[in-house]
C-alpha positions in Angstrom: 0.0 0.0 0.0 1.3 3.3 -1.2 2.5 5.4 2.2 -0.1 8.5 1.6 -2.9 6.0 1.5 -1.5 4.1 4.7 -1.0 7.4 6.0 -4.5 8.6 5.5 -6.2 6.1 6.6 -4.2 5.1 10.2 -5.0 9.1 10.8 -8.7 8.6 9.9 -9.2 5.1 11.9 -6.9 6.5 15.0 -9.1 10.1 15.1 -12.3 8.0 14.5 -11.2 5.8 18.0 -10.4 9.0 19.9 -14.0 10.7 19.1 -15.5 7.4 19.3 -14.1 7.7 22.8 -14.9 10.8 23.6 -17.9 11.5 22.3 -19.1 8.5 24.2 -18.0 9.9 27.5 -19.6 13.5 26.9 -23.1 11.5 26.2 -22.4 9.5 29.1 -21.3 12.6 31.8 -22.9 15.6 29.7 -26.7 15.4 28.4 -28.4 12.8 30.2 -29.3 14.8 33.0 -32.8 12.4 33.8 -32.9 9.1 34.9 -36.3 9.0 32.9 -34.5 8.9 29.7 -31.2 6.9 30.3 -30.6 4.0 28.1 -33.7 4.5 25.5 -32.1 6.6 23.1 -29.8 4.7 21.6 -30.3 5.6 17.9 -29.2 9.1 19.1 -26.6 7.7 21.2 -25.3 6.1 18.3 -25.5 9.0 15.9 -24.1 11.6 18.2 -20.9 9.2 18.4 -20.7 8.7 14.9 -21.0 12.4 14.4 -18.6 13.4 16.8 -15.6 10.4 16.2 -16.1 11.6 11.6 -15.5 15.2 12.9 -12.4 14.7 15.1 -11.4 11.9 12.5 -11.1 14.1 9.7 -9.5 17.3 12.5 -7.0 14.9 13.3 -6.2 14.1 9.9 -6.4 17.7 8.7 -3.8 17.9 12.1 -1.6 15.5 10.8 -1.1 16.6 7.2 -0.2 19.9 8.7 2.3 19.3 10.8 4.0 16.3 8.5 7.2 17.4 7.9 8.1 15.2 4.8 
């Protein structure tokens, strides 16, 4: 595999793990403030993950290709 490509895509998958990460604590700690409502959204829990791990994968991509110094 060419090195950009390898490049590009250990950035994406290791940006997507860190949001995954976070953006699973910040649901967890930061909006469910009711005990009514824990544990029944989980379509929303999924997509606010999702949304959150695409956004910092491609930051820490756009991060990455900055500061390579190739």
């Amino acid at each position: 595999m060419p090195r950009m490509i390898s490049f590009i895509l250990t950035r994406l998958a290791t940006g997507f793990a860190i949001g995954c990460a976070v953006g699973f604590v910040v649901w967890q700690n930061g909006l469910l403030t009711t005990t009514t409502t824990a544990g029944t959204h989980y379509l929303a829990q999924g997509l606010f993950i999702y949304f959150f791990a695409s956004t910092m994968s491609v930051g820490y991509l756009a991060t990455a290709l900055l500061l390579e110094e190739e």
